[in-house]
C-alpha positions in Angstrom: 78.4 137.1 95.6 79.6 138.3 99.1 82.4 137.9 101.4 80.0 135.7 103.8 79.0 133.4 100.7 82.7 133.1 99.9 84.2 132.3 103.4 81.1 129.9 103.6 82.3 127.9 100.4 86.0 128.2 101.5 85.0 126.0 104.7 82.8 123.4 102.5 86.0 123.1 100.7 87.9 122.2 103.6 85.1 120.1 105.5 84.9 118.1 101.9 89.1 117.2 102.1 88.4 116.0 105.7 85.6 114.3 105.3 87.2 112.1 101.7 90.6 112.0 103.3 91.6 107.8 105.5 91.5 106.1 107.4 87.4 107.2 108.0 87.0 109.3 104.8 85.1 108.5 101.7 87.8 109.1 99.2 85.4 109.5 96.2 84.0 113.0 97.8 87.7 114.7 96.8 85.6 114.8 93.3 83.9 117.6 93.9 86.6 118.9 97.2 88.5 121.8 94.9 84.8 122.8 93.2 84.1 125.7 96.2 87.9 126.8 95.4 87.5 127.3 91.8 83.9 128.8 92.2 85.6 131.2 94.3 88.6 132.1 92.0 85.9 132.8 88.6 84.1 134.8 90.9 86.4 136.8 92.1 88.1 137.0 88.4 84.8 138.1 87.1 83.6 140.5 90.3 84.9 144.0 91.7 86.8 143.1 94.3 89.3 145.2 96.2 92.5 143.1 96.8 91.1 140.6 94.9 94.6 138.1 94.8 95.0 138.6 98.6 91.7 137.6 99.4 92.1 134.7 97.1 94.8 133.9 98.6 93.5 134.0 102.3 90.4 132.1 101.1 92.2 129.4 99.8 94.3 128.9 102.7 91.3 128.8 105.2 90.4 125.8 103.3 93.7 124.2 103.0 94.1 124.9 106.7 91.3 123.3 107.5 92.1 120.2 105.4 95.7 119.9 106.7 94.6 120.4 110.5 91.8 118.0 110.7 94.1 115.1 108.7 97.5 115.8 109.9 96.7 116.6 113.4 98.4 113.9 115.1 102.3 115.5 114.5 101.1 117.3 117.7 102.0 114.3 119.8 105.5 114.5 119.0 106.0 118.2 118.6 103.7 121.3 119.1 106.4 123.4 117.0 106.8 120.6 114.6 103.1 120.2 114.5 102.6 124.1 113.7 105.4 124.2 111.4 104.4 121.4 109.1 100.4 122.3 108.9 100.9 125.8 108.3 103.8 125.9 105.7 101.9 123.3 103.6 99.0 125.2 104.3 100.8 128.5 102.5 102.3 126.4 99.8 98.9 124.8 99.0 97.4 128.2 98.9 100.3 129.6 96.9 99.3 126.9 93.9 96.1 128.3 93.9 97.2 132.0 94.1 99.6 131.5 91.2 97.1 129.4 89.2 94.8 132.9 89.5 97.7 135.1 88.2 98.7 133.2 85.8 95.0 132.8 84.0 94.4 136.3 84.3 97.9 136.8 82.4 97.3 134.3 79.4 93.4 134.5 79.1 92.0 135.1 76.6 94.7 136.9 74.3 96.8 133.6 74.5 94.3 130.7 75.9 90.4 130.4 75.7 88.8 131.5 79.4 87.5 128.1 79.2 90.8 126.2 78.6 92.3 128.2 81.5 90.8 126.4 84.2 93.0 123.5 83.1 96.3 125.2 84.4 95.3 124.5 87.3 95.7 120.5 87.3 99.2 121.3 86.1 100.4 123.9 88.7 99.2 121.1 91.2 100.7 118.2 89.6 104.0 120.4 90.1 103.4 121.2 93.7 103.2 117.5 94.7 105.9 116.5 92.5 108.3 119.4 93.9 107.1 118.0 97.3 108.0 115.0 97.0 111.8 115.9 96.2 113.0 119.3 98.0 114.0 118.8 101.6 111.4 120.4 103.3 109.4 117.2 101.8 105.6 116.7 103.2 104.0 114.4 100.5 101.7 112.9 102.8 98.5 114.8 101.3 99.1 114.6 97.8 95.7 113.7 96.6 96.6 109.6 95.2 97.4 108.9 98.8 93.6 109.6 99.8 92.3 105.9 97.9 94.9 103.7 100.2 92.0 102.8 102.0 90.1 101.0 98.3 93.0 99.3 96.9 90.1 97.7 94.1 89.6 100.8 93.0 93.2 101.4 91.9 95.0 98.5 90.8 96.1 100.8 87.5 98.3 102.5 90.0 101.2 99.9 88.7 101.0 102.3 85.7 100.8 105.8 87.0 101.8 105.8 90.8 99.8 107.6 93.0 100.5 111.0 90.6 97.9 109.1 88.3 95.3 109.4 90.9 95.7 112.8 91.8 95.4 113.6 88.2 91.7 111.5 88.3 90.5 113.7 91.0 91.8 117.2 89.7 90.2 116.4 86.0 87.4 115.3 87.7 87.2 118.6 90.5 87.5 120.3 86.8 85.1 118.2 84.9 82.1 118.4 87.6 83.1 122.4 87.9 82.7 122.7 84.1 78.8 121.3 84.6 77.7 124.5 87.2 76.0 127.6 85.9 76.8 131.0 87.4 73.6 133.1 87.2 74.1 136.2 89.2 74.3 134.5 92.8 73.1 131.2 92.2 74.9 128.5 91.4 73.2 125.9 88.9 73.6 123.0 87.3 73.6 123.5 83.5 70.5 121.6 81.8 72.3 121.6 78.3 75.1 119.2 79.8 73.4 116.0 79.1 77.2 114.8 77.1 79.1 116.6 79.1 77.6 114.7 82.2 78.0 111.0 80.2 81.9 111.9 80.1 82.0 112.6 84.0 80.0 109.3 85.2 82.8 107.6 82.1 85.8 109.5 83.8 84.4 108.3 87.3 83.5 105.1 86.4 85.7 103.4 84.2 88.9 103.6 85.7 87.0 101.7 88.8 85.8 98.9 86.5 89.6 99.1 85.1 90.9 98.6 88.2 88.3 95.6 89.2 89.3 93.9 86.2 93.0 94.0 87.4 91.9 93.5 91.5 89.7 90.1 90.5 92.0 88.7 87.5 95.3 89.2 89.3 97.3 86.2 90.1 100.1 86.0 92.3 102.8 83.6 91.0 103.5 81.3 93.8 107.2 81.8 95.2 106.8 81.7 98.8 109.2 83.3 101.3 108.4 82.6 104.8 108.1 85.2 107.4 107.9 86.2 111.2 107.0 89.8 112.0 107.7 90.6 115.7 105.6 94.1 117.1 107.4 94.4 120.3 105.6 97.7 121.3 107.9 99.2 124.0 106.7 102.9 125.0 108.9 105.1 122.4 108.6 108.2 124.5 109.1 106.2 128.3 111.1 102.7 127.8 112.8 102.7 124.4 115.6 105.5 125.1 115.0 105.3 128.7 113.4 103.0 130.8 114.6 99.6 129.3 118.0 99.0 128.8 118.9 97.5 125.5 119.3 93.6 127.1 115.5 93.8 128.1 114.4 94.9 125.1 116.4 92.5 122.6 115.0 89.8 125.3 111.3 90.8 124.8 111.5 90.8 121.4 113.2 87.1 120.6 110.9 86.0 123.3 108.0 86.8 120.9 110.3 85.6 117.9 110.4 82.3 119.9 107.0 81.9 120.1 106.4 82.0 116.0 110.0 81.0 114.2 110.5 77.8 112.9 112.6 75.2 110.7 110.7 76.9 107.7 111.2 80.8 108.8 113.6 82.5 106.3 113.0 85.8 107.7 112.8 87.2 111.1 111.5 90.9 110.8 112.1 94.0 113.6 111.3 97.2 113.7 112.7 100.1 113.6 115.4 101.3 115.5 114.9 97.9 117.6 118.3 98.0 118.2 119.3 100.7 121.0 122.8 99.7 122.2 125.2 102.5 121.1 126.5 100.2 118.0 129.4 101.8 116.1 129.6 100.3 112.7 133.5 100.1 112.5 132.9 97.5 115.1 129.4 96.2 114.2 130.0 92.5 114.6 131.5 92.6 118.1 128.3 94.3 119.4 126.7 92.8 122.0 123.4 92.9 120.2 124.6 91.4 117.2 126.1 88.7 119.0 122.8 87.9 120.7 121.0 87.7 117.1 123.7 85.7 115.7 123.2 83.2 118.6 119.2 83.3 117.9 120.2 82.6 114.2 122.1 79.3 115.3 119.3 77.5 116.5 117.7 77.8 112.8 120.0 77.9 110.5 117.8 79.1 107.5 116.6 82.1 109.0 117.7 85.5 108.3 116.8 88.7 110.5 116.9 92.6 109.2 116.2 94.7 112.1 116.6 99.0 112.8 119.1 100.1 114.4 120.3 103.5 115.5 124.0 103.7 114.5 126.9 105.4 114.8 129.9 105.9 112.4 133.7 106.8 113.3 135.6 108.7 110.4 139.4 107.9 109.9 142.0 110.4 110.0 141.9 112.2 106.5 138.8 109.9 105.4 136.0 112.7 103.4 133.3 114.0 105.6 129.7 113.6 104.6 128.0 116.9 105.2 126.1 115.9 108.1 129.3 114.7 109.8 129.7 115.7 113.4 132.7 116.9 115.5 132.9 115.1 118.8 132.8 117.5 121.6 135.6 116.4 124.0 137.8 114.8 121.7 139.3 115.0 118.3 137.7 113.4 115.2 134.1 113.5 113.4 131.3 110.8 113.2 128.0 110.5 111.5 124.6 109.1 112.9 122.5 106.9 111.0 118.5 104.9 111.2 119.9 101.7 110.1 118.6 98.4 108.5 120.9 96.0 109.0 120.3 91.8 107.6 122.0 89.1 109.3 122.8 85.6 108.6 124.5 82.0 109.5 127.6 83.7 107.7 129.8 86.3 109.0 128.5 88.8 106.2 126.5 92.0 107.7 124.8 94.1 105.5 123.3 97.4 106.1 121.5 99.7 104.8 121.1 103.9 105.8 117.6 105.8 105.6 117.6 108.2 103.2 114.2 109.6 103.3 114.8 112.0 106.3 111.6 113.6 108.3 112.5 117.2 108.0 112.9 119.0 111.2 113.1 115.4 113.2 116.0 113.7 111.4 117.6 116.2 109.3 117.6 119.7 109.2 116.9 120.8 106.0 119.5 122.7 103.2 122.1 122.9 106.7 124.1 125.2 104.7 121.1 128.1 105.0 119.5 126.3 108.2 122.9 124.8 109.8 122.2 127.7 112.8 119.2 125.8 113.9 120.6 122.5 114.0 120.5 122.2 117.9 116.2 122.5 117.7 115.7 119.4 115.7 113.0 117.3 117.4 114.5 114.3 118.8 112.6 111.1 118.2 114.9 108.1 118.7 117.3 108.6 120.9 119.5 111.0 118.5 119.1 114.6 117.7 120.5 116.5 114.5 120.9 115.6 111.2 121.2 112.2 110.2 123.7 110.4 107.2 122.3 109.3 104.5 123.4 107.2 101.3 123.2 108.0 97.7 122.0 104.9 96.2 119.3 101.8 97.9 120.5 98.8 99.6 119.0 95.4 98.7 119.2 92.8 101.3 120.2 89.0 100.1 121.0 85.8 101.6 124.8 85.0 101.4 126.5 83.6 100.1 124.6 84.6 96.6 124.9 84.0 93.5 126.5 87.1 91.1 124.3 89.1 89.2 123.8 87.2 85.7 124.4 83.2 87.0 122.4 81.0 88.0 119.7 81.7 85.0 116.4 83.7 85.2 114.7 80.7 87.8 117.7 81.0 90.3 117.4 84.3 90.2 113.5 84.6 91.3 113.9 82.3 93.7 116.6 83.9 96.0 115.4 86.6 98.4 116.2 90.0 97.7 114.7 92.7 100.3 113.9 95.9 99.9 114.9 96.8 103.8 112.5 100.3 103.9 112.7 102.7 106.9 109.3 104.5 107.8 109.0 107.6 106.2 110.5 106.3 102.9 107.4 104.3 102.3 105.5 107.2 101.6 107.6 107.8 98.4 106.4 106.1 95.5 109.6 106.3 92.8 112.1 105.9 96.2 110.6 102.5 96.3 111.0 101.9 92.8 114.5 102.1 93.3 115.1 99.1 95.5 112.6 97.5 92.9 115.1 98.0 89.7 118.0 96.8 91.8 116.5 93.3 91.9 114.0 94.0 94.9 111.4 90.8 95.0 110.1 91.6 98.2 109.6 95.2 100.6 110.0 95.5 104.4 109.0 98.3 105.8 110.4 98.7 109.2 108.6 101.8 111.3 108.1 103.4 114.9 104.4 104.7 114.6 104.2 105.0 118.5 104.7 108.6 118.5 101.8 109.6 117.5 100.0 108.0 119.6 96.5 106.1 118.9 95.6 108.7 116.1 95.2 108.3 112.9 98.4 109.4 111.9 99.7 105.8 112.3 96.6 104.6 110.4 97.4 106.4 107.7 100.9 105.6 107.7 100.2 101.9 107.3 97.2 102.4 104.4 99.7 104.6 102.4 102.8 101.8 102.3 100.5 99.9 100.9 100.5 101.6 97.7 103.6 101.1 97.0 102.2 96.9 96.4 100.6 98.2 94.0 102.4 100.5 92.0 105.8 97.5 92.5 103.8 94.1 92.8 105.5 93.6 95.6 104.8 91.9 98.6 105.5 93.5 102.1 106.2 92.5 105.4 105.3 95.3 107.4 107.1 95.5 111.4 105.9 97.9 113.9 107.4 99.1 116.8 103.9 100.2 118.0 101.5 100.6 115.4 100.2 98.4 112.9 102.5 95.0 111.6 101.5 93.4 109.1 101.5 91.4 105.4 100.3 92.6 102.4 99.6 91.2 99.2 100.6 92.0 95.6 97.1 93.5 95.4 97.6 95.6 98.3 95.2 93.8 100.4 96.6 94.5 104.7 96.4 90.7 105.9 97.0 89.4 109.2 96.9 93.3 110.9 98.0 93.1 114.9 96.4 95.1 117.1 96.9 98.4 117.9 99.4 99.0 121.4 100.1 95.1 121.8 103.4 93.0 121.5 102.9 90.8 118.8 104.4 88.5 116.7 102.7 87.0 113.2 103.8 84.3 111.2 102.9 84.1 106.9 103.6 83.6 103.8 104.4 85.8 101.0 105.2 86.0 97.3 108.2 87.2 95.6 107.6 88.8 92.0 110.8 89.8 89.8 108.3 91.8 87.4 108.8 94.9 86.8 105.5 97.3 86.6 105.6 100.4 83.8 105.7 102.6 87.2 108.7 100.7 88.4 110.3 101.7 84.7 109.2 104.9 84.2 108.6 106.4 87.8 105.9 109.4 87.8 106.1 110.8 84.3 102.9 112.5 85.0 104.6 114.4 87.8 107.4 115.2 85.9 105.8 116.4 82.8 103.2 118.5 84.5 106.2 120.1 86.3 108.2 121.5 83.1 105.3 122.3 81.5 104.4 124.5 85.0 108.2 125.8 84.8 107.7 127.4 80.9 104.3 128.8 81.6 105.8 130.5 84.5 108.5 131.9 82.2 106.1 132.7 79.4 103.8 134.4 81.8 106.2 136.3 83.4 107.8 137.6 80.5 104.4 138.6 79.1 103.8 141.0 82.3 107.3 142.1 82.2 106.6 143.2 78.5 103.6 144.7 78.6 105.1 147.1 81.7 107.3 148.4 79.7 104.8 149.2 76.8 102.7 151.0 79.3 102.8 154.6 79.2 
């Protein structure tokens, strides 16, 4: 086959990602997405070619390119740097899955694995990637392949079961399964007539997880336990008024003005975005804040409600207290603080609870590994009012109405019927097993609190909302979803969007949804697909690499 035909089926590759990939995509074409790849890699296994694993390699990540470019685009509107950074390293490291895949069948086949089993390392070195990329520092999950069916939540209601790992593993058996049907003759490529079975099994493997996952979608019943909720999109201009033009007053004003409008006797919840909150707020001193004081006096006139709202904070360390790592040294004065994105719930009592993001967005709110990086610290992008690293906290905060009552009282009904909110901050809502962890501390209901407004009316914010929807799914949670600017919303257990505002309009919605204390197999077991694909990857590795270190030295 020649270069031309190969570069040809390298772009068809990539135009195939785009075209499958929301919030416009048609996520059932990532079936057949990896099938130029892999046509590519058997023929340059099985052909001449000089410099064959470089030219794999820069094939691959034309494709990959392509893919990330056309989806992820939109990081552009915040940072050109950040934008270049983030589609071309997971451009390499996409590419270097496929590159390693290549050396690693050409080590093991066929002395130690049939030719035709090889092809089925390849699901597994992937599975890794997206696992490792969801929990290294220089995290980018947000094209790991289970994302891509946000937009069909029918078609994936078994997601309470695998996560979104189990649909990346559905499209990479399938990418397999389809490849496995094609006859190479020479230069064409053909369908192989003498597939009749093997073809049954791919329409199965297509088709019955759907039906599946219909079953669930049309059976599923929410158990009524009503919370009542007020979502306020205040959409103030992150890049001209929110650090800038407003001051803090006018904001907090615009935003319970659209509370007003919505909140009732029956309102338990009052819902803001993130980083709402822009007054410098210390939180050695939270309560005597001036915006907290303004809240509290909202709260008065209804005494049932309860509000969680973003905040950027700020805190002071004692004399001798431990530093955190991302602690900073004031510049004119003595003495060390850290800097947070904050939830923080409020009530009718004098109890404040917070809670710290801990799913940072590398290169914007934390530099990664600081004790390689710490030099560049200074050329983090600064979206919120607050450059450098932020603080983070070890373990998930869940939000409750106080007073409450302990852990173990009040029998199993008392316990499903209090509140308890999973208060998560933007980025975190892309991470499926993060969530999970609100979920197993007692989590009946998820907030997700978010700024989508800087990247402007793409699809980036699109996406952002499609993909938190998941995690409904894979939790049975509910979700109230507040925007800065963007898309607020509800969303069923079923991961149905309800009641979506528009896009680059203050808003403020009013509904109704369900708590659920039951916990999914995903919310109990995480992504075991992820993590046993990733071992597995880790001893092949070692096996194939001692393999080529042995037969070096048996070489004359």
């Amino acid at each position: 086959m020649s270069k031309r035909k190969l570069y040809l089926l390298s772009v068809l590759s990539g135009i195939i990602f785009f075209l499958s990939w929301p919030p416009y995509g048609l996520p059932l074409l990532l079936f057949v997405a990896f099938i130029p790849l892999l046509i590519i890699e058997k023929e340059i296994s099985s052909e001449g070619y000089k410099g064959k694993r470089t030219l794999l390699f820069g094939l691959s990540f034309l494709a990959f390119f392509i893919w990330n470019i056309t989806t992820t685009y939109w990081v552009y509107n915040a940072s050109a740097g950040g934008a270049a950074m983030a589609i071309l390293s997971n451009t390499f490291i996409m590419a270097a899955v496929m590159w390693t895949f290549h050396i690693v069948k050409s080590r093991l086949s066929p002395t130690y694995i049939t030719s035709h089993s090889a092809k089925w390392l390849f699901p597994i070195f992937w599975l890794a990637y997206e696992f490792f990329h969801h929990s290294w520092e220089l995290t980018w999950p947000w094209l790991g392949l289970g994302n891509a069916f946000a937009s069909m939540p029918s078609f994936i209601q078994w997601y309470e079961y695998t996560g979104t790992c189990g649909g990346s593993l559905w499209v990479l058996a399938l990418n397999l399964s389809i490849f496995d049907l094609i006859k190479f003759d020479s230069n064409k490529i053909t369908t192989n007539k003498k597939s009749a079975n093997k073809i049954l099994l791919v329409a199965t493997a297509i088709f019955l997880p759907i039906i599946f996952s219909l079953s669930l979608y049309y059976t599923y019943d929410e158990k009524q336990n009503p919370v009542n909720i007020v979502v306020v999109q205040p959409n103030i201009d992150p890049y001209s008024e929110k650090f800038s033009g407003l001051n803090f007053e006018e904001q907090l004003e615009k935003m319970l003005t659209l509370a007003e409008s919505q909140v009732d006797s029956t309102t338990e919840y009052l819902v803001f975005p993130e980083t709402a909150l822009t007054e410098s707020i210390w939180e050695n001193d939270l309560p005597l804040t001036s915006s907290v004081h303004h809240l509290r006096m909202f709260i008065k006139k209804f005494p049932k409600l309860n509000i969680v709202v973003g905040a950027a904070t700020w805190y002071l360390y004692e004399k001798g207290e431990k530093l955190s790592e991302t602690a900073r040294k004031f510049t004119r004065q003595d003495g060390y603080y850290d800097a947070f994105n904050t939830a923080i719930h409020l009530d009718s009592s004098n109890t404040i609870q917070t809670y710290h993001k801990s799913k940072l967005v590398p290169g914007v709110e934390r530099m990664p590994y600081p004790f390689l990086f710490g030099f560049l610290e200074s050329l983090t992008i600064d979206l919120g009012g607050t450059a450098g690293s932020l603080g983070t906290q070890e373990e998930r905060t869940v939000f409750h109405p106080t007073p409450a009552l302990p852990e173990g009282e009040g029998g199993s009904t008392q316990k499903e019927q209090r509140s308890r909110v999973a208060p998560v901050i933007c980025y975190e809502s892309i991470f499926g097993e993060f969530v999970t962890e609100y979920i197993n501390k007692g989590a009946n209901v998820i907030f997700i609190i978010t700024n989508d407004g800087w990247w402007g009316n793409t699809s980036g914010f699109k996406q952002h909302l499609e993909y938190g929807a998941l995690r409904a799914i894979e939790t049975r949670r509910s979700i109230a979803r507040s925007a800065n600017t963007g898309i607020s919303c509800f969303v069923n257990q079923r991961g149905d969007i309800l009641q979506q505002t528009g896009w680059w309009v203050p808003a403020a919605i009013k509904g109704t949804i369900n708590k659920n204390s039951t916990e999914t197999f995903y919310v109990k077991h995480g992504d075991i697909i992820w993590r046993v694909c990733f071992y597995v990857s880790i001893f092949i590795l070692l096996f194939s690499g001692t393999l080529n270190l042995l037969r070096k030295k048996v070489r004359p």
